[in-house]
Backbone as a chain_set.jsonl record, in Angstrom:
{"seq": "XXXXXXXXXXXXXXXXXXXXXXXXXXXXXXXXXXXXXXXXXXXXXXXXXXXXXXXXXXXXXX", "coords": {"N": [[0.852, -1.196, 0.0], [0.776, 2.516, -0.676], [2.781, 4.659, 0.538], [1.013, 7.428, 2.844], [2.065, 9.808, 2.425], [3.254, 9.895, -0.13], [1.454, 9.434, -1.622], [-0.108, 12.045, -0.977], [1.922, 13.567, -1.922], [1.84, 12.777, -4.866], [-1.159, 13.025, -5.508], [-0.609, 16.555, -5.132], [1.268, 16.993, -7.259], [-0.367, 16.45, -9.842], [-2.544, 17.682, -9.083], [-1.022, 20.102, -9.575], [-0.306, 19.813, -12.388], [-2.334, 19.907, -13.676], [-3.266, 22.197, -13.357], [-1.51, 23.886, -14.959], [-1.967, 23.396, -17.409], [-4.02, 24.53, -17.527], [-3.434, 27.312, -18.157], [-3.208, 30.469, -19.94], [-5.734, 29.926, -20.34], [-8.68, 31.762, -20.748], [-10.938, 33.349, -18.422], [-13.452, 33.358, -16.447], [-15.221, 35.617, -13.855], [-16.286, 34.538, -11.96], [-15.36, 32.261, -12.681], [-12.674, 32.278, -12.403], [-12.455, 33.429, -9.231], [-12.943, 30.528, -8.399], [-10.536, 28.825, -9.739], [-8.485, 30.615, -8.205], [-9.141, 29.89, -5.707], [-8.774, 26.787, -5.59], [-5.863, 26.512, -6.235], [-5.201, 27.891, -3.764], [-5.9, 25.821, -2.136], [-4.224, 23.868, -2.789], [-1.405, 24.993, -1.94], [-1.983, 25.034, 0.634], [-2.415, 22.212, 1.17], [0.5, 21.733, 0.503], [2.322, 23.034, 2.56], [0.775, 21.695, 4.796], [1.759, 19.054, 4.795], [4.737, 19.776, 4.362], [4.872, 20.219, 7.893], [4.379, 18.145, 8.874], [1.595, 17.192, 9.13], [-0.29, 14.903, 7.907], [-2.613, 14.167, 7.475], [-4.151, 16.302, 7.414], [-3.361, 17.839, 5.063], [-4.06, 16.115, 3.205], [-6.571, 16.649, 2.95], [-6.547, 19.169, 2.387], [-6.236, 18.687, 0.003], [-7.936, 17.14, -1.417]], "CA": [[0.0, 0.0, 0.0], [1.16, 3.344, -0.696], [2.39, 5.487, 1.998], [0.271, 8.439, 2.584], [2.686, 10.903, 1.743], [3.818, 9.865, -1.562], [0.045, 9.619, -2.031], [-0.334, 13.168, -1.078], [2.783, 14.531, -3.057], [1.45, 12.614, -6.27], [-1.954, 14.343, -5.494], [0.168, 17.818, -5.318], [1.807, 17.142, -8.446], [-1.549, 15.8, -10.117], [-3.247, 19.275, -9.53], [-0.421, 21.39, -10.229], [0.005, 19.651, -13.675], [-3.484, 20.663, -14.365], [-3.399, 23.522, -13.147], [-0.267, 24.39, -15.842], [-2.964, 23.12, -18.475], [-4.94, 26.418, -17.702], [-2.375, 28.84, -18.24], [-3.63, 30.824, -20.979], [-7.324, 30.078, -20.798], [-9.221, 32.941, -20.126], [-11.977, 32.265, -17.122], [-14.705, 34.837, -16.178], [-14.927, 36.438, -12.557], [-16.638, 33.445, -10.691], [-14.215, 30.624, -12.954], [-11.145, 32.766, -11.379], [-12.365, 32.462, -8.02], [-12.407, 29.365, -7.833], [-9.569, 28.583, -9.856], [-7.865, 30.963, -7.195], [-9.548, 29.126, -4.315], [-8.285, 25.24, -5.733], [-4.755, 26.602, -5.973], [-5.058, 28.261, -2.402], [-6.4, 24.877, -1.317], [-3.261, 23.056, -3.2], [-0.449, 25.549, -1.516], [-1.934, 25.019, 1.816], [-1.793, 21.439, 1.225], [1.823, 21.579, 0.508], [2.459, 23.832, 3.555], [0.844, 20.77, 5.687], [2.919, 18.631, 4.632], [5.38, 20.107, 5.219], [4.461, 20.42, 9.037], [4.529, 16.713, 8.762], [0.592, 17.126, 9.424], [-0.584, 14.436, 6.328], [-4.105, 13.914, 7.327], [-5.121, 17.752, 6.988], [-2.735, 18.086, 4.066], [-4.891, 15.438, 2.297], [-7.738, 17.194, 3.257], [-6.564, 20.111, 1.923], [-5.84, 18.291, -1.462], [-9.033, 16.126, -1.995]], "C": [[0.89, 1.25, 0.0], [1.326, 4.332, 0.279], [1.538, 6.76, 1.859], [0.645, 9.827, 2.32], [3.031, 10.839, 0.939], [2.281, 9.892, -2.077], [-0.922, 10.845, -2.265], [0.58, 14.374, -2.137], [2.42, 14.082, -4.934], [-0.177, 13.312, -6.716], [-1.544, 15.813, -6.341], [0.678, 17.92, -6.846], [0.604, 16.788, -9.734], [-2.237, 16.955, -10.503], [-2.494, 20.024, -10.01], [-0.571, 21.536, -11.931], [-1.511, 20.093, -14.434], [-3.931, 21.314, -14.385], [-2.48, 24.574, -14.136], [-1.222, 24.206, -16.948], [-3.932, 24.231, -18.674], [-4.608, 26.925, -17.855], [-2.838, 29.036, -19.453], [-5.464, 30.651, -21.27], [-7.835, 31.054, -20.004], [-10.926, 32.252, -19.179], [-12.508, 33.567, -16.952], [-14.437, 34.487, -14.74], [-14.632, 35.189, -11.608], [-15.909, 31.733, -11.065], [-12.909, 30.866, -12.226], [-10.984, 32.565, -10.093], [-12.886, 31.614, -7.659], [-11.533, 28.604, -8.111], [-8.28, 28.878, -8.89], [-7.842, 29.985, -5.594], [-8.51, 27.593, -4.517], [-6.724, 25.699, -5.578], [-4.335, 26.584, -4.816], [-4.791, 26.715, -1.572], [-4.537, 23.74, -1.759], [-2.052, 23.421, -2.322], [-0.501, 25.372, -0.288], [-1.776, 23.4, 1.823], [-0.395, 21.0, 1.499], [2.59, 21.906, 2.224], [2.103, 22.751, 4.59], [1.717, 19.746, 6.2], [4.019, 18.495, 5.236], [5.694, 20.073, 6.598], [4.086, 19.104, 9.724], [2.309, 16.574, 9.657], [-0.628, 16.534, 7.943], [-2.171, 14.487, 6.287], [-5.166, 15.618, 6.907], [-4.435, 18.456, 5.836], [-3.632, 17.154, 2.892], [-6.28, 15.726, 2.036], [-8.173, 18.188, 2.39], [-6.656, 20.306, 0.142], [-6.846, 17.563, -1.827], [-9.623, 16.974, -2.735]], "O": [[1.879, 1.119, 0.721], [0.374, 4.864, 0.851], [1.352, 7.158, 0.709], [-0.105, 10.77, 2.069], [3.47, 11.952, 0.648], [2.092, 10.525, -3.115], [-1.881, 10.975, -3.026], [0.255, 15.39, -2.752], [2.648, 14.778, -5.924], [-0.438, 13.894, -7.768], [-1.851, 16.182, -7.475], [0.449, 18.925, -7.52], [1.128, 17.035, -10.821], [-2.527, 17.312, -11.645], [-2.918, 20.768, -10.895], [-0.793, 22.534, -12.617], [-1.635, 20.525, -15.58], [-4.919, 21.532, -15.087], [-2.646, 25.794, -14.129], [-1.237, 25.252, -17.597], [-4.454, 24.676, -19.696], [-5.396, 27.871, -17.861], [-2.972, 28.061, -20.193], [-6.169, 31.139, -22.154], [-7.554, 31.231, -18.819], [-11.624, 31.244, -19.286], [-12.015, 34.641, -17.294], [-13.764, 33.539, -14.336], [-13.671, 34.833, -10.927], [-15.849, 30.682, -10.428], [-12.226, 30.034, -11.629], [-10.062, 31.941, -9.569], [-13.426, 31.668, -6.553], [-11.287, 27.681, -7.334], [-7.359, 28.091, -8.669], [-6.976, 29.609, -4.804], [-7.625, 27.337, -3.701], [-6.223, 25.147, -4.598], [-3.464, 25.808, -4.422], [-3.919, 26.449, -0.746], [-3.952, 23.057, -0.919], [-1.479, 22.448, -1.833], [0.57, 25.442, 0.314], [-0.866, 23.09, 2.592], [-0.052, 20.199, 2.369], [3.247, 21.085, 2.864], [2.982, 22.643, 5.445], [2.216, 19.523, 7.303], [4.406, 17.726, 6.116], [6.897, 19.882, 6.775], [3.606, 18.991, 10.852], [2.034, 15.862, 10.623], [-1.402, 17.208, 7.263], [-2.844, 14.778, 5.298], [-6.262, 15.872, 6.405], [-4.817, 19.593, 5.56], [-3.795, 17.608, 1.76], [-7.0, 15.228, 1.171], [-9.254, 18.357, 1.826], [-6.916, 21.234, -0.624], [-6.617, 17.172, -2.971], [-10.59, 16.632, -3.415]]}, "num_chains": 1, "name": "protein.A"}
């Protein structure tokens, strides 16, 4: 079984990469924030992480 941090950093890398797939598409007010929001939610993921706190880092990333 996969540990739960390589589970969370392939997450992390998962959204970012599709988050690089938007660059260039133009998004109206209420597509921005929430494109803004999912990022937010991705960076604070990372930031858990970090803080070796996986269960609210996965939280942050679902």
């Amino acid at each position: 079984m996969q540990d739960i941090t390589e589970r969370i950093e392939k997450d992390i890398r998962m959204f970012q990469d599709s988050i690089e797939k938007m660059r260039g598409v133009e998004l109206s007010a209420k597509e921005k924030e929430v494109y803004d929001l999912a990022v937010d939610y991705c960076s604070d993921a990372g930031a858990w992480l970090k803080k070796n706190d996986a269960y609210t880092s996965f939280a942050s990333i679902s």
